[in-house]
N, C-alpha and C positions, 0 to 999 in steps of 0.2 A: 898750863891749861889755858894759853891763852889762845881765843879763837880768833881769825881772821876776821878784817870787816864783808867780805863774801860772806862768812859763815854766819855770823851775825844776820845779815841780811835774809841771808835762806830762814834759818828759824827765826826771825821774825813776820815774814812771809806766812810762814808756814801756820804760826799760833796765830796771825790776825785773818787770813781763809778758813783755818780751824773754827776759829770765832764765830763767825758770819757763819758758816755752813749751820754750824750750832743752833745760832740764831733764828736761821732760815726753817733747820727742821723745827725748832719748836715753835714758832711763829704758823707754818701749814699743820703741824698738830692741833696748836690752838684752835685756828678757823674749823677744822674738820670736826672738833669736840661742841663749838661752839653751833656750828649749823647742823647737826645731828639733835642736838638739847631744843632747837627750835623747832626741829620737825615730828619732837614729842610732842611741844607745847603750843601748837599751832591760836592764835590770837581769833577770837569767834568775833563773826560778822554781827553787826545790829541786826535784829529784828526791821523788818520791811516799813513796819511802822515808823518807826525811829529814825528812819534815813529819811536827812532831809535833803531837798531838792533844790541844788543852788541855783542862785538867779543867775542867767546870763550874764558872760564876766564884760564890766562898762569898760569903755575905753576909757583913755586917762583924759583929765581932766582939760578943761579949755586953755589953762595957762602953762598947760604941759604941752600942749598941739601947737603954741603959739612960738615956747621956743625952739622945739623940734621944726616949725618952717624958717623961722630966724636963722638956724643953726645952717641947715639947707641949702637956704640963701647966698650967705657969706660962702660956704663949699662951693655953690655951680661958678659965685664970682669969681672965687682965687682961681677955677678951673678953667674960665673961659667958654663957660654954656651958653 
């Protein structure tokens, strides 16, 4: 009963595609059970009242703009600008 190392090869081949396939179908099962469950339980909006009104988003800070032109700087230099 001894098998070739071809043989070997094929059915190991064959149980580790097996695997994955397995895998793969249970893994798009999962997703399809799990977004079907969400589309019972859909998540309710706040009330109009309740939603609040963010402020314009600030830009980043002065000592953040200061080494972002540092940074810039050294770049055009190594670049030759």
């Amino acid at each position: 009963m001894s098998q070739t190392i071809l043989e070997q090869g094929v059915n190991l081949m064959l149980y580790g595609m097996g695997t994955v396939a397995v895998f793969l179908a249970l893994l798009v099962l999962a997703t399809v059970v799990m977004s079907r469950l969400v589309r019972l339980f859909p998540e309710a909006a706040p009330p109009l009242e309740e939603r609040s009104i963010a402020a314009p988003a600030q830009g980043p800070d002065v000592r953040i703009r200061r080494v972002i032109t540092l940074v810039l700087q050294q770049h055009r230099k190594k670049q030759g600008r």
